[in-house]
N, C-alpha and C positions, 0 to 999 in steps of 0.2 A: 504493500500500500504506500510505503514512504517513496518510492520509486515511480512507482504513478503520480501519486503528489507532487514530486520532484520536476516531472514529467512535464502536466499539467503548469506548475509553475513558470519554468522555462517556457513553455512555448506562451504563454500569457505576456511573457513579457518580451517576446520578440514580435506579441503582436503589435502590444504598446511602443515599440522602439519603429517599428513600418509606419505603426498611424502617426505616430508621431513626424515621422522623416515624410510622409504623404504632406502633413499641414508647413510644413519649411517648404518642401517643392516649390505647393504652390504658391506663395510669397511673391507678390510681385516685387518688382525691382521702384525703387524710387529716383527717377529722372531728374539733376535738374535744369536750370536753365537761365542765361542771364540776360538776355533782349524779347521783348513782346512778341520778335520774329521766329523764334525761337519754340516760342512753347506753340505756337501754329504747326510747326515743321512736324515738332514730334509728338505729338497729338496724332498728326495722320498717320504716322509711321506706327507708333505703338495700340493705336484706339485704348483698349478698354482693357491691354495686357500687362500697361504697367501705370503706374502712378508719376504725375510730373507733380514737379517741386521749385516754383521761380526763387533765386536767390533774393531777390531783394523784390518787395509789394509795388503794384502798378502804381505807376504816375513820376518817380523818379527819373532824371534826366542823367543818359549812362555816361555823359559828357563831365559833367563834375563831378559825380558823385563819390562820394568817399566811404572806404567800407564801414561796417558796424559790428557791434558784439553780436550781434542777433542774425547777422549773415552768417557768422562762424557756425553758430548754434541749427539755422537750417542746412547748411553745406553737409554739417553731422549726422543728418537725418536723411543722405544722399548715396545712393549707391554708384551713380554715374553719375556725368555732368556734360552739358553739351554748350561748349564754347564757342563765340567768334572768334577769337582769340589774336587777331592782325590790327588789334589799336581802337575797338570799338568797347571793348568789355574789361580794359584794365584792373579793374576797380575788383573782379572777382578771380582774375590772376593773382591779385596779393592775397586775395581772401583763402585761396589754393593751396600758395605757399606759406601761409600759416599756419591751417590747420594741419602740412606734417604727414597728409595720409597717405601711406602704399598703397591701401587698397581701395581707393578711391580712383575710379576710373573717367577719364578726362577722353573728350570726344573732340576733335578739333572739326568744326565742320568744315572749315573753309581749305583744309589740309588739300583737296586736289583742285580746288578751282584756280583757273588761270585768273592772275591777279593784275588791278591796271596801280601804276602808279599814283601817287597823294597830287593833289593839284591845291594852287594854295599861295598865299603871299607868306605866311610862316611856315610851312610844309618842308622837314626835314630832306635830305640828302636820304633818298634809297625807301622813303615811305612808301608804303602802300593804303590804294583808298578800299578803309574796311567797309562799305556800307554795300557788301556782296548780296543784302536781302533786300533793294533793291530793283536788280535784276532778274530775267524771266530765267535765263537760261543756267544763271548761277544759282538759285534757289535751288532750279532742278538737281543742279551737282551736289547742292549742299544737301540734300533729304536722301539722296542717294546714300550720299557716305553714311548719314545717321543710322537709315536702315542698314546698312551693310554692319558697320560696327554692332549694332544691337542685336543682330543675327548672330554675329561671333559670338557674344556674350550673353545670349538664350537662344542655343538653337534650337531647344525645342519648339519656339514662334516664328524659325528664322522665314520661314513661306507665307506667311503672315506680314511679317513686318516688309518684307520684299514686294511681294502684292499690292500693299498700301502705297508704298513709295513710287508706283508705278503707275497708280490709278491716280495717285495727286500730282506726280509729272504730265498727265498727259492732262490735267485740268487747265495746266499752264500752257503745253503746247498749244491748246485749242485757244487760248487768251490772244497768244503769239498769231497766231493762224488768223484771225478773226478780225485782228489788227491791222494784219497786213494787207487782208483782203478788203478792208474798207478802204486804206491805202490806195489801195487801187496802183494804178499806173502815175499816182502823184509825182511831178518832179522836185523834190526838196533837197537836189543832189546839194545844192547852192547853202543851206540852210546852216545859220552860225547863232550859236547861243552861247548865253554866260547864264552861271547859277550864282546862289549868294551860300550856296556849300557846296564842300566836294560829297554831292550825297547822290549822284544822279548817272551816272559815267557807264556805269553795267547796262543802265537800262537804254540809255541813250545809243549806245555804241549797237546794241541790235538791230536801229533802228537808219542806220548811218549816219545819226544826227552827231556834229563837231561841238566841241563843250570849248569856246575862244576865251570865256573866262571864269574865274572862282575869285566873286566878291570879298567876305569875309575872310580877316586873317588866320581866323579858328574858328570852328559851331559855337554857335550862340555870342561869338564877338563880336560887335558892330566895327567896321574900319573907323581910323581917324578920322579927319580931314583931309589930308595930304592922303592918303591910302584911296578915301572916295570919290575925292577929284582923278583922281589918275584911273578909276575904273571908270569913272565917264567919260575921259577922254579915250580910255581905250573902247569902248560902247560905241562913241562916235566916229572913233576913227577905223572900227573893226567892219562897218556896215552890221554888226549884231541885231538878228531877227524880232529875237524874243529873252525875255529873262526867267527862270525859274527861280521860287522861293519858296521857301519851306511852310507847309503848313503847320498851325498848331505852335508855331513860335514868332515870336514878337520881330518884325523886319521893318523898324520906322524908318529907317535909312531907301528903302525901298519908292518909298514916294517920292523921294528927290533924286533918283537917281532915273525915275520915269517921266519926272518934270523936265528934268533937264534935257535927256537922250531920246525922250519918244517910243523908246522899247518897249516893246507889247508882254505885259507878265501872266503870268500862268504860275499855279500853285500845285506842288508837291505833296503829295505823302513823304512823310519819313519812316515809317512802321513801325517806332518806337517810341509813340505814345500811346495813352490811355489802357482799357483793363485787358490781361491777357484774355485773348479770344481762336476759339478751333478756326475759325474761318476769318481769322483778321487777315495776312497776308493776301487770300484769294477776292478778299473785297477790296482791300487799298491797292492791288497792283491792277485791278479794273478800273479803280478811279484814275488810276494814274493812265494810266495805256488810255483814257478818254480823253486826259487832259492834254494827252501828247500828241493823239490823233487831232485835236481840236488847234493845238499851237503849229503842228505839221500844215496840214490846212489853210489856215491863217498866212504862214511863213510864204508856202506857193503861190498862195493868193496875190503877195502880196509884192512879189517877184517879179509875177506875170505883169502887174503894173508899171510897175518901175521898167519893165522891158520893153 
């Protein structure tokens, strides 16, 4: 009987050490995430198989912002982390490299996109412009990589998360398509813009549209005097079509440099404000791609005249 007992025992508790190891399995993994664009990407990539965690609460500006004790404390509650990591999310690189962790697994999205150089009146020697999310064509590469990475490190979802990333690339192909076919046979070979950031360059260069200047010295710095006399003179002296400026942030410099030059402006999404949302990226890169198709437009239009 003690031998049955024995028996029974043992196997009682290899049942409890399976169900046990069954309830860990399934454990999702905790994502995080540190621009607006960001938790759109892996949202689609992962749906409803893991949990996303933003490092720092919507409405923050990732341009100044300085890390917190409370960043530390969500990064802890983090099993992955998906980075921009080329000068748009510094603030959570330091956050990184404080908390120390091995086993914290760092995603770089922008690790295979081809990268365009920093455009800029302060813009270092060898920068690159981090604002890859956006672009149509670099978003695609960057949700690629996150699926791909996320596969390696749950392949039990890896068709899943590959799937997703396939079915939200071709939501943009069609954005891209859609664009172009309104397009038409427009000529805007001729067509020369300035923005008042380097935030625009990925999206524009799909489109063959020339970026002739970058107002601000830094985001959210207004130029001098002396810095915004000489971007009007350059305005004037460029034939420049049209200007982009930032939505959702304050551009009072803007009016005078419309007063002055004439330039037709047109407003941008940045995708990095207001609350994280699953389908923020697919709705501001609409707004934008209408706002481009509409300055495109305009630009030709206004060619054919002068012609």
């Amino acid at each position: 009987m003690m031998k049955i007992h024995s028996l029974r025992h043992i196997f009682a508790s290899a049942l409890l050490c399976v169900s046990s190891f069954g309830v860990q399995a399934q454990e999702k993994l905790t994502i995080g995430i540190t621009l607006q664009p960001y938790y759109s990407y892996v949202k689609a990539v992962v749906g409803d198989k893991a949990d996303i965690l933003p490092l720092v609460d919507a409405g923050f500006n990732p341009h100044n912002y300085q890390p917190q004790p409370n960043d530390l404390r969500r990064l802890n509650q983090m099993d992955v982390i998906v980075v921009n990591g080329i000068g748009h999310d510094d603030f959570a690189l330091k956050v990184i490299a404080a908390a120390n962790r091995s086993d914290l697994v760092v995603i770089e999205a922008n690790k295979d996109v081809p990268l365009l150089p920093a455009m800029g009146q302060s813009v270092g020697a060898g920068a690159v412009n981090p604002h890859t999310f956006v672009g149509l064509s670099t978003t695609i590469q960057k949700v690629y990589t996150i699926a791909n990475e996320m596969a390696r490190l749950d392949p039990d979802n890896a068709r899943t998360y590959r799937a997703n990333a396939r079915k939200y690339a071709a939501s943009f192909r069609k954005l891209k398509h859609e664009a172009m076919t309104t397009l038409g046979d427009l000529d805007t070979s001729g067509m020369i813009v300035a923005t008042t950031h380097n935030a625009y360059g990925y999206l524009l260069q799909e489109f063959g549209v020339d970026v002739a200047a970058v107002i601000e010295p830094a985001h959210g710095v207004e130029p001098s005097a002396s810095q915004l006399q000489e971007t009007i003179e350059k305005i004037r002296n460029s034939g420049i079509d049209v200007l982009f400026y930032e939505l959702n942030m304050p551009n009072r410099y803007v009016d005078t440099i419309e007063k002055a030059t004439g330039v037709q402006l047109y407003r941008f999404s940045h995708m990095t404000h207001g609350p994280y949302e699953d389908n923020k990226v697919e709705k501001e890169m609409k707004d934008n791609l209408d706002t481009l198709i509409e300055a495109m437009q305009f630009a030709a239009a206004n060619k054919a005249k002068v012609g």
